[in-house]
N, C-alpha and C positions, 0 to 999 in steps of 0.2 A: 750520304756519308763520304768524306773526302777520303780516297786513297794516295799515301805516297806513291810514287814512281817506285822505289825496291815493292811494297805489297804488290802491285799490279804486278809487275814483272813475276814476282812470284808466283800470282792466281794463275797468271797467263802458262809459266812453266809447269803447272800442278794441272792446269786443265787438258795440256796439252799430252802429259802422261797418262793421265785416266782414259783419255780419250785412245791412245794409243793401249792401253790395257784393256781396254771395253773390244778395240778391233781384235787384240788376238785372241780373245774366247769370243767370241760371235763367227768371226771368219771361217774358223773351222766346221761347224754350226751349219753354214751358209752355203758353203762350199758343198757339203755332202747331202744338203736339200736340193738346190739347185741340180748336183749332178743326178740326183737319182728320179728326175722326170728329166733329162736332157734325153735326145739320137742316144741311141746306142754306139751306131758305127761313128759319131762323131766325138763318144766321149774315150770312146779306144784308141782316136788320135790324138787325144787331145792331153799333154803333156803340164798344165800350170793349172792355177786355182781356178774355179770356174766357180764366177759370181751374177751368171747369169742363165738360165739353161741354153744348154747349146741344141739349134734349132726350134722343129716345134714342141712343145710342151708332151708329154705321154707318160700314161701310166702304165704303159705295158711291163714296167718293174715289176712293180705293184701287181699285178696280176699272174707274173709268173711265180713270184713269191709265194702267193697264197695260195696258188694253183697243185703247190708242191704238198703231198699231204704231210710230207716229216717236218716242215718248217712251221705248220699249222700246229699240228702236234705239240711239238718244241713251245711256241707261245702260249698252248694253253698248258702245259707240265708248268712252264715257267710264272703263269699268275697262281694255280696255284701251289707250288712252292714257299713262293713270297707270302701268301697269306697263310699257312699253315705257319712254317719258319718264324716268320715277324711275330705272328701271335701268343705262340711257344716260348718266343722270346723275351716277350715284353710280359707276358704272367710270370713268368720266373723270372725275367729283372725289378720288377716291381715288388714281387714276393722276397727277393734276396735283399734289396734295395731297402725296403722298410724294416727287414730283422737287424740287420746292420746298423741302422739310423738310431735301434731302439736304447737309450743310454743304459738301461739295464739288463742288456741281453748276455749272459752267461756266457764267458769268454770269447768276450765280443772284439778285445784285440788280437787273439793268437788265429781267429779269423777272419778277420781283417791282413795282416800280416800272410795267411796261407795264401790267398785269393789275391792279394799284389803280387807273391813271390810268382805265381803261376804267370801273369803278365810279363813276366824278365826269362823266365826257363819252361822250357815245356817236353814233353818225353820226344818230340821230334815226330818228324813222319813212316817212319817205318813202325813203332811202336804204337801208332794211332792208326795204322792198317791191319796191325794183327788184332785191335782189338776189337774194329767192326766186324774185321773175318770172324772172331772166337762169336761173335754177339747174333752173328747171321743174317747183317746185315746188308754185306753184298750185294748187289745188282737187287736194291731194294729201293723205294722212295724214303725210307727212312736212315738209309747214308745219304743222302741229300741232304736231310732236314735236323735229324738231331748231332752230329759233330760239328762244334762250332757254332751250336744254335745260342749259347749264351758269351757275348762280350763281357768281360770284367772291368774292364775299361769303360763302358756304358754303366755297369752296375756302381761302378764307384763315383762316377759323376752324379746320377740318379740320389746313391743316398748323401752324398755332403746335400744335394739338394732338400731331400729327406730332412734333413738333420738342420737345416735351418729355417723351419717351420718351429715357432716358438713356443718352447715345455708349456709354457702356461695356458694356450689355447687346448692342451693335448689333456691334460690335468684335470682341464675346466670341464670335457666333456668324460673323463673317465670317474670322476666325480658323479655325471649324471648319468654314471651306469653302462656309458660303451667300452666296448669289448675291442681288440686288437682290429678284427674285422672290420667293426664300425668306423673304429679312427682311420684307420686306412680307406676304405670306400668312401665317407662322408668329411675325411679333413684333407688327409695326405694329399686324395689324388685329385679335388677340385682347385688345391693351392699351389699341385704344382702341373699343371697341362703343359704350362712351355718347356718345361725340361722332359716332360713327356712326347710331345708332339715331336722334338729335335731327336730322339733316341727313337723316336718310331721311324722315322725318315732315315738315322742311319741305319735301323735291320733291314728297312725297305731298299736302299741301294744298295746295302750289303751283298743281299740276298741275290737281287733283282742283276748284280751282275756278274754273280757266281757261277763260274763253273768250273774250278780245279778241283775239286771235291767229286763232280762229277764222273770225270775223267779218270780218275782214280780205283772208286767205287763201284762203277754201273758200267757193264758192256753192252747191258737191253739200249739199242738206240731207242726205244719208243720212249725210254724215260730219259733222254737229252734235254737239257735246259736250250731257252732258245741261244744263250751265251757259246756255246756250246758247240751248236749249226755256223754262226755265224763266225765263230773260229777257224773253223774249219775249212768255209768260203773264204775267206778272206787271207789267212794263213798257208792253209794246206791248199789253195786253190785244188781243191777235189771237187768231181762230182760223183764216185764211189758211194757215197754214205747217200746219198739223195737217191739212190734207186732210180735213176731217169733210163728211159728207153733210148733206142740209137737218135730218132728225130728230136724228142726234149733235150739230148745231151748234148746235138748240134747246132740248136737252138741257145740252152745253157752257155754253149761259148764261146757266141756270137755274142752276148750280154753279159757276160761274165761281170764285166766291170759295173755295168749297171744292176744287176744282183746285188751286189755288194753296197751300193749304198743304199741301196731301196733297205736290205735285211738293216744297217744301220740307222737308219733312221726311225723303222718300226720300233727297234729295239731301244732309242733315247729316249722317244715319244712319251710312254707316258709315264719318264720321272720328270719330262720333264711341263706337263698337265699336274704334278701332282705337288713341285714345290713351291708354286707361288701361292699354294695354302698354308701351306707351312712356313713359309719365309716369314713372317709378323713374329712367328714364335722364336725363331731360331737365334739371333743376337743374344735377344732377351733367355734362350733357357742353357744357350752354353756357358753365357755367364755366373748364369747361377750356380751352375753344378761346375764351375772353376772355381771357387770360394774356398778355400784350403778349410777345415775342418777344425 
């Protein structure tokens, strides 16, 4: 196919942006793998991006890391969170999501309307303290997990998606006798997985990289998300909360900096194992649940 000279030019300027848009989300990526097997004492000099590890290669990050039992702790509080959380979630988005959808559901728009209004105004954060306090829920895994555990914003994508699953197929089987249940189990949810799949991936990263809630809520460090630890490193540069003895604590920061990318990269690791299963979905189900109603 012959190209004009302006189309080239144009290809050539459009490749040359993506290609510059592809380096600054990878670079960063790259930078904190690389740094977190480099020397130690050679990344504590070392001032600019580092796109290669500096000296020999070692895991001894990695090893202090895991060596620490609160950072241990921290990752396993932190998977399951996300799996309790997301799950919680997604039964009650899918639950809210399809009474919504349902065209004859008994004041289906002054509910509709409540559940947006909540999206623009909320009682704010001191009002959502005193309620976990009154609920007992303090220095508990369940301020973790249930404030904030349903997005409305998820639930309202979910049912336009819902909602364009067409009457006639829904008809045809309540005709042969299925029950709300059934149409949900065997219509709703095999026709719509991509806008399902995309809304499970955001409560998974929601979740996965929560921790002001924490902070808030819970002074037991054993229930610290790993978000949480790695705040803390990397922020507060402390080693207070880690419990380390005198020789770990002068070991600690000696490597300080290598700590820090080692705990980050554990900590991307597996969203980032977990979305090129999901990516096939994802175009395809934000679209869907963008379709105005």
């Amino acid at each position: 196919m012959f190209l004009s000279k302006g189309e080239k030019t144009l290809n050539a300027v459009n490749y040359l942006f993506l290609s510059l848009v592809a380096f600054t989300c990878i670079a960063p990526v790259w930078h904190v793998f690389c740094a977190s097997v480099s020397n130690p004492q050679l990344l504590n000099a070392n001032t600019s991006i580092v796109f290669w590890p500096l000296g020999e290669w070692t895991l001894g990050g990695y090893q202090q890391v895991f060596s620490t039992k609160y950072i241990v702790r921290a990752y396993a509080n932190t998977v399951v969170y996300v799996t309790l959380t997301t799950s919680l979630a997604m039964l009650l988005t899918i639950l809210g999501a399809y009474g919504l959808s349902c065209k004859g559901l008994l004041l289906r728009r002054p509910l509709n309307f409540f559940l947006t209004f909540t999206m623009l105004f909320s009682g704010g954060l001191i009002p959502t303290y005193m309620v976990v306090r009154n609920l007992g829920m303090l220095d508990t895994i369940w301020a973790i997990i249930i404030p904030g555990c349903v997005s409305v914003y998820n639930m309202m994508i979910m049912r336009t998606s819902f909602s364009s699953i067409p009457d006639s197929l829904l008809e045809a089987a309540e005709i042969d006798g299925a029950e709300h249940f059934t149409l949900l189990l065997k219509i709703v949810i095999p026709s719509s997985k991509a806008v399902i799949s995309v809304i499970a991936l955001f409560y998974i990263v929601q979740n996965w990289n929560s921790w002001f809630h924490t902070a808030i809520y819970v002074r037991q460090r054993e229930l610290y998300p790993l978000q949480l630890w790695l705040r803390d490193i990397v922020i507060s540069e402390s080693t207070a909360n880690l419990e380390l003895d005198s020789g770990d604590v002068n070991q600690f920061n000696q490597t300080r900096m290598l700590i820090k990318y080692c705990v980050i990269v554990i900590s991307i690791l597996p969203m980032m194992a977990v979305y090129p299963f999901v990516q096939k979905y994802f175009v395809k189900g934000v679209m869907i649940g963008s379709i105005k109603e």
